[in-house]
FITI-79431 format. One record per residue: residue number from 1; residue in one letter; x, y, z of N, C-alpha, C in turn. Coordinates in Angstrom, 2 decimals, always signed. Example, Ala and Ser with C-alpha at 12.3 -4.5 7.8 and 13.67 -1.06 7.14 Angstrom:
2
PT   n res     npx     npy     npz    capx    capy    capz     cpx     cpy     cpz
PT   1   a  +13.19   -5.69   +7.80  +12.30   -4.50   +7.80  +13.20   -3.30   +7.80
PT   2   s  +12.85   -2.25   +7.08  +13.67   -1.06   +7.14  +12.90   +0.03   +7.87
This chain:
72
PT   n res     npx     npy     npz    capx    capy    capz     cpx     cpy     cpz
PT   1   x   -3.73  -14.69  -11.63   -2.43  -14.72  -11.02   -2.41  -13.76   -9.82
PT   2   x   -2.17  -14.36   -8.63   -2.58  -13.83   -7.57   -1.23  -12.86   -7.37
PT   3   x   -0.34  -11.94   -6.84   +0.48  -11.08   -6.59   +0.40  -10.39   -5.26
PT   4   x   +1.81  -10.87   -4.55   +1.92  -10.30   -2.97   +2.74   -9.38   -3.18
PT   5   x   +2.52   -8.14   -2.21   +2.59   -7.16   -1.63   +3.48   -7.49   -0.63
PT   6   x   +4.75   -6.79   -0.24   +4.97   -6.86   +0.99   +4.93   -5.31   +1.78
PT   7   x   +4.60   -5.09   +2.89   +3.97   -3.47   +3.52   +5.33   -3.27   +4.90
PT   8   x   +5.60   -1.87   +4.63   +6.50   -2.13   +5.81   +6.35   -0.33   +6.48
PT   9   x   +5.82   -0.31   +7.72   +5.95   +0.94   +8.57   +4.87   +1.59   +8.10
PT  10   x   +3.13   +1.28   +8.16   +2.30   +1.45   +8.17   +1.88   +2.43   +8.89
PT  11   x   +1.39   +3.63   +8.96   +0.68   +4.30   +9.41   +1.64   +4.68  +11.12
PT  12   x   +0.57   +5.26  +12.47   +1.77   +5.04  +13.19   +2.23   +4.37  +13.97
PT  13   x   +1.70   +3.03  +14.03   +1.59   +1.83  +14.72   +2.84   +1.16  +13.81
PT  14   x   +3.11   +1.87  +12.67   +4.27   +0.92  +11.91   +4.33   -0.67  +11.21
PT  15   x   +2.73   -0.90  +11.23   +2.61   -1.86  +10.95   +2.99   -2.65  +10.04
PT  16   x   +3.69   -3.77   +9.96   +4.22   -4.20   +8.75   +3.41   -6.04   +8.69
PT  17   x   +3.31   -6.06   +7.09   +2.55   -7.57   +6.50   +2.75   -7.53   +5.26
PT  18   x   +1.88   -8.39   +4.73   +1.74   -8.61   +3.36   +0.29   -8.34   +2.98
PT  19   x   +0.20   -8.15   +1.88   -1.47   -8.19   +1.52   -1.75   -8.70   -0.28
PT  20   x   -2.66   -9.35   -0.95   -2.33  -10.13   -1.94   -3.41   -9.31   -2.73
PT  21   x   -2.56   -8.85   -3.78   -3.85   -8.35   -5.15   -3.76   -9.45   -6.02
PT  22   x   -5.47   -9.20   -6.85   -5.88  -10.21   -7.38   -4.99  -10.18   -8.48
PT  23   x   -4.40   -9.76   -9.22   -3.40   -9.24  -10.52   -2.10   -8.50  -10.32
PT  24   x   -1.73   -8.11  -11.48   -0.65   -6.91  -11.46   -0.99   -5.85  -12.17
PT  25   x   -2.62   -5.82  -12.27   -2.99   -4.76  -12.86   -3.02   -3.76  -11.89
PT  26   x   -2.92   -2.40  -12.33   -2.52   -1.27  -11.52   -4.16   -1.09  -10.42
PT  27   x   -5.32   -1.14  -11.78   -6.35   -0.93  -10.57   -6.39   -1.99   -9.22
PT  28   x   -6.20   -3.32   -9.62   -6.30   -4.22   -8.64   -4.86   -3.96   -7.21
PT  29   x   -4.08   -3.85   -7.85   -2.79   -3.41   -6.76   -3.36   -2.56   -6.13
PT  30   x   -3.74   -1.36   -6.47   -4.42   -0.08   -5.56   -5.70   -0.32   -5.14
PT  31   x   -6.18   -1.37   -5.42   -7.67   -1.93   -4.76   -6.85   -2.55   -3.38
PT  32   x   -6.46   -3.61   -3.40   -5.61   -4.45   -2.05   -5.00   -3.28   -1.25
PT  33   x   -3.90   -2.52   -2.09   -3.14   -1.52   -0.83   -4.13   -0.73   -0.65
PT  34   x   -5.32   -0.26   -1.27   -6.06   +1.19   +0.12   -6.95   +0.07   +0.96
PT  35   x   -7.36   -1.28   +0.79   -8.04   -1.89   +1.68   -7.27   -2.17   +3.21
PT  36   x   -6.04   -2.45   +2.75   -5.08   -2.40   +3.92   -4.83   -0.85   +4.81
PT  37   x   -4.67   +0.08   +3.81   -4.56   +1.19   +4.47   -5.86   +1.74   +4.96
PT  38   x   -6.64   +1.70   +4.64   -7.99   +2.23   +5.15   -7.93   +1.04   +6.88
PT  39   x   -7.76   +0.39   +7.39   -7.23   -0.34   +8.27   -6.42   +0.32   +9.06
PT  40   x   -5.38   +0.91   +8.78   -4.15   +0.90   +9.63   -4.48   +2.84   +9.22
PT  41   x   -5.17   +3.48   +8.88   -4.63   +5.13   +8.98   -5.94   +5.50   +9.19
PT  42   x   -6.00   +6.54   +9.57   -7.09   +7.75  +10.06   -7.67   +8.16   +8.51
PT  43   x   -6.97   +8.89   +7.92   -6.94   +9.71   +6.97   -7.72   +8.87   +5.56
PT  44   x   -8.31   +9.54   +5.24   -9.03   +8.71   +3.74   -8.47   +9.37   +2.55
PT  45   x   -7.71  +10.75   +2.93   -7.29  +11.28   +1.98   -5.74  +10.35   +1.46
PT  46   x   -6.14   +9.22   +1.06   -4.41   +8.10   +0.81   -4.50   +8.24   -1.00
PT  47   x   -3.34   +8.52   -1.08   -2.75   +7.95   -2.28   -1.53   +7.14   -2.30
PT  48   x   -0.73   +7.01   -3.73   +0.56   +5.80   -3.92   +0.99   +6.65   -4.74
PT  49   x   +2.84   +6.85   -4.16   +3.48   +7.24   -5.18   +4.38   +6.04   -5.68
PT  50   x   +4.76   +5.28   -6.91   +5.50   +4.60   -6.98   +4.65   +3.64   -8.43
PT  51   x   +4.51   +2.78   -8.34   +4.32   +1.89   -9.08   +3.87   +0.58   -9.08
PT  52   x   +3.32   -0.42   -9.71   +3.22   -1.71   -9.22   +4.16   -2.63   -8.78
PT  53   x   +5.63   -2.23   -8.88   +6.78   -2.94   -8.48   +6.78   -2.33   -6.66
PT  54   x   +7.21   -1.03   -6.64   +7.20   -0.45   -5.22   +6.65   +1.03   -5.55
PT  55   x   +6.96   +1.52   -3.90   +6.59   +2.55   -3.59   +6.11   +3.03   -2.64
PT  56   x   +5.36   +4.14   -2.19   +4.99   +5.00   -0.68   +3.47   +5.46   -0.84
PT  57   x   +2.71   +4.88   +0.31   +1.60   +5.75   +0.76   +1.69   +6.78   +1.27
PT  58   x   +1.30   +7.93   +0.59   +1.24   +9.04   +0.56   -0.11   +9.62   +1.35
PT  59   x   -0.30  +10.23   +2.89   -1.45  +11.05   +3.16   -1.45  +12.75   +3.09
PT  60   x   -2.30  +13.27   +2.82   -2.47  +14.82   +2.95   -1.64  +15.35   +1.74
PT  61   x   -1.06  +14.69   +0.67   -0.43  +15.17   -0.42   +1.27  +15.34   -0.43
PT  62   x   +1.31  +14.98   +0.55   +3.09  +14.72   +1.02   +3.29  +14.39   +2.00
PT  63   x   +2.88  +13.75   +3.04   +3.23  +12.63   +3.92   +3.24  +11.25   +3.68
PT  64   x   +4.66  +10.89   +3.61   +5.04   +9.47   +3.28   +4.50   +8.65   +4.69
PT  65   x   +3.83   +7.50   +5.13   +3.27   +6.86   +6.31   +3.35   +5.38   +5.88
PT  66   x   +4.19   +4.92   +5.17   +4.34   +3.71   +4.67   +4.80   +3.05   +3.14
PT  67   x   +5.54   +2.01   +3.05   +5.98   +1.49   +1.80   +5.44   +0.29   +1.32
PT  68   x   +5.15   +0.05   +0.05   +4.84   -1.52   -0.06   +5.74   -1.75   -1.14
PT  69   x   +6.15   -3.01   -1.56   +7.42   -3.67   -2.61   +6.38   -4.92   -3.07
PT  70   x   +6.95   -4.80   -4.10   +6.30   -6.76   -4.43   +7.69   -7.47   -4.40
PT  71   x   +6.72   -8.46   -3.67   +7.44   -9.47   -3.42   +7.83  -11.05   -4.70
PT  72   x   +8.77  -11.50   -5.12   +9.47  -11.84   -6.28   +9.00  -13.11   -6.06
């Protein structure tokens, strides 16, 4: 069961899309969103605060640089 992502204000180009994890398993969601973010940010230091429903890419340990939501 394939599961879209929707991404909004990416990095600082602000980039906004969609991007599709293979599941709604948590590893696979965070497999798709750092493939996208490794794309659109400098920084490799990325994490996610939030969950598989929504939430914020997080760089340097508290810089918010983007949101992703699933889309229904």
């Amino acid at each position: 069961m394939k599961v879209i992502y929707e991404i909004k204000n990416l990095g600082r180009g602000k980039w906004s899309g969609e991007v599709v994890a293979s599941s709604d398993h948590q590893e696979h969601v965070e497999a798709a969103l750092m493939k996208i973010a490794e794309k659109h940010l400098m920084s490799r230091d990325i994490d996610f605060h939030g969950d598989t429903e929504s939430g914020v890419f997080v760089v340097g340990g508290f810089r918010n640089v983007g949101e992703y939501r699933r889309k229904p």
